[in-house]
N, C-alpha and C positions, 0 to 999 in steps of 0.2 A: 303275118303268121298267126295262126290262132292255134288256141290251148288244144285241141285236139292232134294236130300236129308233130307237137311235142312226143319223144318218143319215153313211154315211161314203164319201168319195170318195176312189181313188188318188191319193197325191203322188207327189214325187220318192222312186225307191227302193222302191218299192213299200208307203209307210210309208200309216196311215189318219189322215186329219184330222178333226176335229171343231169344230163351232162354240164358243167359249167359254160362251154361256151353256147350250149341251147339255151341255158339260164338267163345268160347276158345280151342273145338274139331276141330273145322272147322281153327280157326286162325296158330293150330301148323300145321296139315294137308298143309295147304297155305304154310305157311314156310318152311317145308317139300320138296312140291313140286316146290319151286321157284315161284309159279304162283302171287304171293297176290300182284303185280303192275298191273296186267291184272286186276286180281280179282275187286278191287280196283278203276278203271278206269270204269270200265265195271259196275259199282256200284250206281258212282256217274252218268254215263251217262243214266242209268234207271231212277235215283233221277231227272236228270234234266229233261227228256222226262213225267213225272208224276206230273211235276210243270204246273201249269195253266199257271202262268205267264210267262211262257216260249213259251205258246202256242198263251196267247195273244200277246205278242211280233213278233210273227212271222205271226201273222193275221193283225196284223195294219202295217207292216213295209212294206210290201211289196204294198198297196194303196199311204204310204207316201213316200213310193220312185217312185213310177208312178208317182204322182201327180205333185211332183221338177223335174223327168225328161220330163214327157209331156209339160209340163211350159215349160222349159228350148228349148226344141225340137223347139215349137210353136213361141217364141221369136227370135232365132237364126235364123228360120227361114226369118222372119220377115224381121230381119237383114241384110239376106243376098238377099234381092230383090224378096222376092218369091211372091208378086203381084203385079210383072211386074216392080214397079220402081228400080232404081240405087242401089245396095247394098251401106251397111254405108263403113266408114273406114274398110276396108278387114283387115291390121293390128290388129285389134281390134278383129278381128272373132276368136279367137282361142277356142279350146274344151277344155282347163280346166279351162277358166274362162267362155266358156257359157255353157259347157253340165259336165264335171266334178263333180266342188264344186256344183251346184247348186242341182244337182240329188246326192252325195253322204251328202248333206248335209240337208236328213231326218237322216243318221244315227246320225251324230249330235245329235238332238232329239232324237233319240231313244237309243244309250247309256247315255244320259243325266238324262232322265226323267223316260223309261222303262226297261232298264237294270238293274238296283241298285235292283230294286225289285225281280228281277229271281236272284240275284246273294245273296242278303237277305234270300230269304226264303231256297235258298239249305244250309245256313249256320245255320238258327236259328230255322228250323224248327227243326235239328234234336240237339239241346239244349234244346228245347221242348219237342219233344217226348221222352227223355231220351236215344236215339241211340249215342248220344256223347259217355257217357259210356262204351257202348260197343266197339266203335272205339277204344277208348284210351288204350284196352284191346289187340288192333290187334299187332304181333310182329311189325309191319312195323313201329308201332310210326306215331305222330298225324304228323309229318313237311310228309312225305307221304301219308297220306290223303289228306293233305290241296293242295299238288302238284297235287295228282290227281283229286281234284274237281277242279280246276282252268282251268288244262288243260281239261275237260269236256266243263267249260263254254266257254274257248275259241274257243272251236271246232263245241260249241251251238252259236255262236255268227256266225263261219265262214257259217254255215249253213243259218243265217240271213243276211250272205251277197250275196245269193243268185239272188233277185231281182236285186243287182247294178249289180251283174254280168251280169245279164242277158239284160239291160242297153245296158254296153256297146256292148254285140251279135247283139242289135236292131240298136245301133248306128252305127256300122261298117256295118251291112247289110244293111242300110240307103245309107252308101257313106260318110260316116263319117269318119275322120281323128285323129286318136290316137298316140299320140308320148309315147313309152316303159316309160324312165324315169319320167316323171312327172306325169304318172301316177302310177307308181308303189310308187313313193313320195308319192302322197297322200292318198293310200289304207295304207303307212307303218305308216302316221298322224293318220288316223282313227283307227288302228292297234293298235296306242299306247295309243289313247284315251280311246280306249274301257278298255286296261292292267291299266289305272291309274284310271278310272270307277270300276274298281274290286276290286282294290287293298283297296281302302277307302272305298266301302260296307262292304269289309269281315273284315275290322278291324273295321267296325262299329257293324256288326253284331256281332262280335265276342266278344267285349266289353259292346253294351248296354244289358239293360235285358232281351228285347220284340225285335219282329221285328217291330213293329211302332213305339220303341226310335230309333232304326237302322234306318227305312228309314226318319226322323226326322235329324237326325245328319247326313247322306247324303244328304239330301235337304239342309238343313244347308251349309253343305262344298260348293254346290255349288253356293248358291246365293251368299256368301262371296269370290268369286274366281269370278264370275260378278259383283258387289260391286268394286272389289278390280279394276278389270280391267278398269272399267269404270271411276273412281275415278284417278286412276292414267294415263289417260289420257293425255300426253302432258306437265306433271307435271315434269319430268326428275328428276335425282334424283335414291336413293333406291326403292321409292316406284314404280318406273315404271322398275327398274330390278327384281322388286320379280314378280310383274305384269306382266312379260314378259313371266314367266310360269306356269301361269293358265292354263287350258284347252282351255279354247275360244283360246287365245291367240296366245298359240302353235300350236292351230291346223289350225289357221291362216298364220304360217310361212312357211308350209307344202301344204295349197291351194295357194302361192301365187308363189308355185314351188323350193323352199327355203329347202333346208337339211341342218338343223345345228346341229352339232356331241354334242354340248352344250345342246339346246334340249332333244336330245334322249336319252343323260343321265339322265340329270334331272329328264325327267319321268318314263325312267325306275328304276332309285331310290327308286321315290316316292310310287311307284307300288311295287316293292319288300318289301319296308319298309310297305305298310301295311298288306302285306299277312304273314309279319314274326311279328305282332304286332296279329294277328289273331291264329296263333299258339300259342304262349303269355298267350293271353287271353281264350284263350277256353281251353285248360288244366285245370280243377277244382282243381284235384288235387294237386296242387301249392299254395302254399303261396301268401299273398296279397304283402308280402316285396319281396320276388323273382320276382312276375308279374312285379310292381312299377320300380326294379333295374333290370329286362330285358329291360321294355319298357324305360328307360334313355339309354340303352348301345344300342338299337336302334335308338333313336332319334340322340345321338351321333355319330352314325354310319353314319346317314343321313346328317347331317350337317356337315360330314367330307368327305363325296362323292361330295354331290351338290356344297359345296361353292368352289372351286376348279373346279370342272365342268362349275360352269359358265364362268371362265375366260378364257376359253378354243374359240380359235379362229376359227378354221375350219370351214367351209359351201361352200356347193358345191352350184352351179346352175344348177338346173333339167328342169328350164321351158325349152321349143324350142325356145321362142324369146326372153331370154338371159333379162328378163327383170329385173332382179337384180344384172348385172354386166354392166358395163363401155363398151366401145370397147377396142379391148385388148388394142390396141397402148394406151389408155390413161391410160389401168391397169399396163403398164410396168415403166411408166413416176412414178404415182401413190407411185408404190410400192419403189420409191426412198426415200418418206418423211419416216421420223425414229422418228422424235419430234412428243410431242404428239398433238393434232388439238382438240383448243375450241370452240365451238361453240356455239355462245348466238343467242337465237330468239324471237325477239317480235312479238309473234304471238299467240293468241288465242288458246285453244285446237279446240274450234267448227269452227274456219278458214278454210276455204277449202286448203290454197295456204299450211297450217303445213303439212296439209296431204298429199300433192302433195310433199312437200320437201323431208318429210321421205319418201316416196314411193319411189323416182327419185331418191334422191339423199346421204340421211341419211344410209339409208340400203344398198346403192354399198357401201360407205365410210367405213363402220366399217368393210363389208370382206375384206376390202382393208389393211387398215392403224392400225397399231398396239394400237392406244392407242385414242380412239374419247371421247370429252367429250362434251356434249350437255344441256345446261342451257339457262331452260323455263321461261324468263322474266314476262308473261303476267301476271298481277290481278286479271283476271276475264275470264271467260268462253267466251263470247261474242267477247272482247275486244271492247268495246260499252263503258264499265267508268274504263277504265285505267287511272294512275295516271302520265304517262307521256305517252301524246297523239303524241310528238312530235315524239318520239320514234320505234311507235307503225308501225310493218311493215319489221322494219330491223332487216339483219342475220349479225350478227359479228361473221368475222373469224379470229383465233388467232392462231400464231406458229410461236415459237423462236422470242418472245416480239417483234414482227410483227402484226399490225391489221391493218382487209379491212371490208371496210360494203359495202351491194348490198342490196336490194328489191326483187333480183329476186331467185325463184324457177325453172328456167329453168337448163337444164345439163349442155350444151355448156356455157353458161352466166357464170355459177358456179365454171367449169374447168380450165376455164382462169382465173380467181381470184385467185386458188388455184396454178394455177403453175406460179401467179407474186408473191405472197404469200411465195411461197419458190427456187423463183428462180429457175425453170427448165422451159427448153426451150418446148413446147407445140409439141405434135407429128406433124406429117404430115398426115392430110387427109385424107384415101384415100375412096374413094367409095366403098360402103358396101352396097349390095341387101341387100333390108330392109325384113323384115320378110314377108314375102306373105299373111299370114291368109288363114284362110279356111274356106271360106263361103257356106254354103248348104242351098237351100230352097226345102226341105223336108218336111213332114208332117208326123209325129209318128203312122204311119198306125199302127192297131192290137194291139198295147201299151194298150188302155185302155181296152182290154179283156183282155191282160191280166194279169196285176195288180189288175182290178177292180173285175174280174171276177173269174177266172182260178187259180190264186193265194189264194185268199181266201179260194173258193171249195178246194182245194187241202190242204189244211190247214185244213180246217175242216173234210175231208174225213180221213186226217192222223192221226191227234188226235181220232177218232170213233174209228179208226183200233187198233191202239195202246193203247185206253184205254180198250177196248175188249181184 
């Protein structure tokens, strides 16, 4: 019997129904024939081409990625003397901090706010429609369905990464400068954001009863993972290590050139744990005490991958201008300390100089050194009514019941400190070409046909075709 065969009639949503026992002719026939992975695939990839919201997704993503990279184009430019005056700091000019993040981060927004929904309704419409039941009829078993619709969304998502691709084709045929690594870093950040975006719709969908308690508890998860980030700001402590892997956060680690193997666990955990929480849940026919005691020996599973994972040291450096590592001579000196290094800061979270420290000098220190402990003295957000003003400003460094204090946020300043701190003799020197930067003043010709234009039509010509 082949799928053509089948007799199928429009439902609600444009989904196909089927009679049960064609369900069950057709499902041994699949078994049969080894096909029902293809079958299966090929299934949900029609489901998700027949969702709206797949369509809107792919009609709005593609102006809001023009829109970050035209910006982004027009400023750089700017930057780099294109009417006529002196470029800025050329150091400064690099493409993934001006054309990069700023152009890949509509996707941002768009797994944040528009994804959950395409990835909602392929789960809950067919809880709705009653096609659940039939699945759960297919030999293949529901944990192969839920693989095959995941891997559909993922393949609907690389389709909506279209536009940045095309980005970058616009940027290199500009005269624009791409270094491999840091940017494959941060398509694998967005990569993972979109996997930990899925993973929490489909256990949402999977669990609440409607798709608007579904995308309710995804909105949910996320403003409480901005909430959380924001809040634990500068606060040090657990609540700034759970903090550290939110999505903003992570995805943060990833634009700023940063590969941390801690990280990628993390979220690919969290991502797996919810798509195996959606299998779980969408099985009716299960008990409410088997769901309850699956979904503990997941949770358990999850808290015995992650916490472990976080202490896990490794990160590489992917930027080009090495701006999250030391130079080596002072990474070799570095990696002599073996004690653990504490570090108290009176310094505001909304300080500018906190920011500069973690940036410069907080984030080399912990790839470095085995064991960093960082305790945030301030009172207050400001540091405006602190309760010891006298205080207020200095970094106390601690290691092997040795203490220094400084004011300063500078590397050099910092370095020295740290190696009269532990007794090691400071490298030698030696002159290092500083990073060049790559300044362009370009102008994003044709960009805005065709994001604004060409994109769209094309979008809407494809959906005609395909809903014909």
């Amino acid at each position: 019997m082949t799928e053509d065969s089948l007799q199928e009639r429009r439902g609600d949503g444009g989904r196909a129904e089927v009679a049960p026992s064609q369900a069950s002719a057709y499902s041994q026939s699949l078994a049969g024939s080894g096909a029902s992975w293809r079958w299966l695939l090929a299934k949900e990839w029609r489901e998700l081409l027949a969702s709206r919201a797949y369509w809107i997704l792919l009609l709005l993503v593609g102006p809001l990625v023009g829109n970050g990279f035209i910006t982004a184009i027009n400023l750089y430019a700017e930057a780099s003397g294109i009417g006529g005056g002196a470029a800025a700091l050329t150091q400064g000019l690099t493409p993934l901090d001006g054309i990069l993040v700023p152009t890949f981060g509509a996707y941002d927004l768009a797994v944040t706010l528009l994804f959950p929904f395409v990835v909602i309704r392929l789960v809950a419409a067919e809880k709705q429609s009653g096609a659940l039941k039939l699945i759960l009829q297919f030999p293949t078993g529901l944990t192969s369905a839920m693989a095959a619709k995941t891997l559909a969304l993922g393949l609907g998502w690389l389709v909506a990464w279209l536009p940045g691709m095309i980005a970058l084709l616009l940027w290199k045929h500009y005269g624009g400068h791409l270094y491999g690594p840091e940017t494959l870093n941060l398509l694998l950040g967005h990569l993972l954001h979109m996997a930990l975006s899925t993973g929490v719709a489909v256990a949402a969908a999977a669990i609440a009863e409607s798709a608007a308690s579904a995308a309710i508890v995804t909105l949910g998860f996320t403003v409480g993972t901005w909430a959380l980030d924001f809040i634990a700001a500068g606060r040090g402590g657990l609540l700034q290590e759970l903090a550290a892997y939110t999505p903003t956060a992570a995805l943060r680690v990833f634009e700023q050139g940063l590969l941390r193997l801690s990280t990628v666990i993390v979220i690919a955990a969290f991502s797996l744990a919810g798509v195996a929480l959606a299998v779980i849940w969408l099985h009716t026919g299960r008990s409410w005490r088997y769901r309850g005691l699956a979904t503990a020996t997941v949770v358990v599973g999850l808290v015995l991958a992650v916490f472990p994972a976080t202490r896990l040291r490794p990160s590489w450096d992917m930027s080009e201008n090495r701006r999250n590592s030391f130079a080596p001579a002072d990474e070799a000196v570095l990696r002599q300390i073996k004690e653990p290094l504490k570090i108290t800061v009176y310094l505001a979270p909304e300080d500018p100089r906190l920011t500069d420290f973690e940036r410069s000098i907080l984030v080399k220190l912990r790839r470095l050194l085995p064991r960093v402990e960082v305790d945030y003295t301030a009172g207050s957000h400001t540091g405006l009514f602190e309760s010891d003003e006298d205080h207020y400003g200095e970094i106390w460094y601690e290691l092997s019941a040795k203490r220094v204090m400084n004011r300063s946020t500078t590397e050099a300043i910092v370095l020295e400190q740290l190696y009269d701190l532990a007794g090691l003799s400071p490298p030698e020197r030696v002159e290092e070409n500083d990073f060049p930067g790559y300044p362009l003043a370009a102008r994003p010709a044709g960009a805005a046909w065709i994001y604004y234009l060409f994109w769209p039509l094309t979008i809407v010509v494809s959906w005609w075709l395909i809903r014909r």
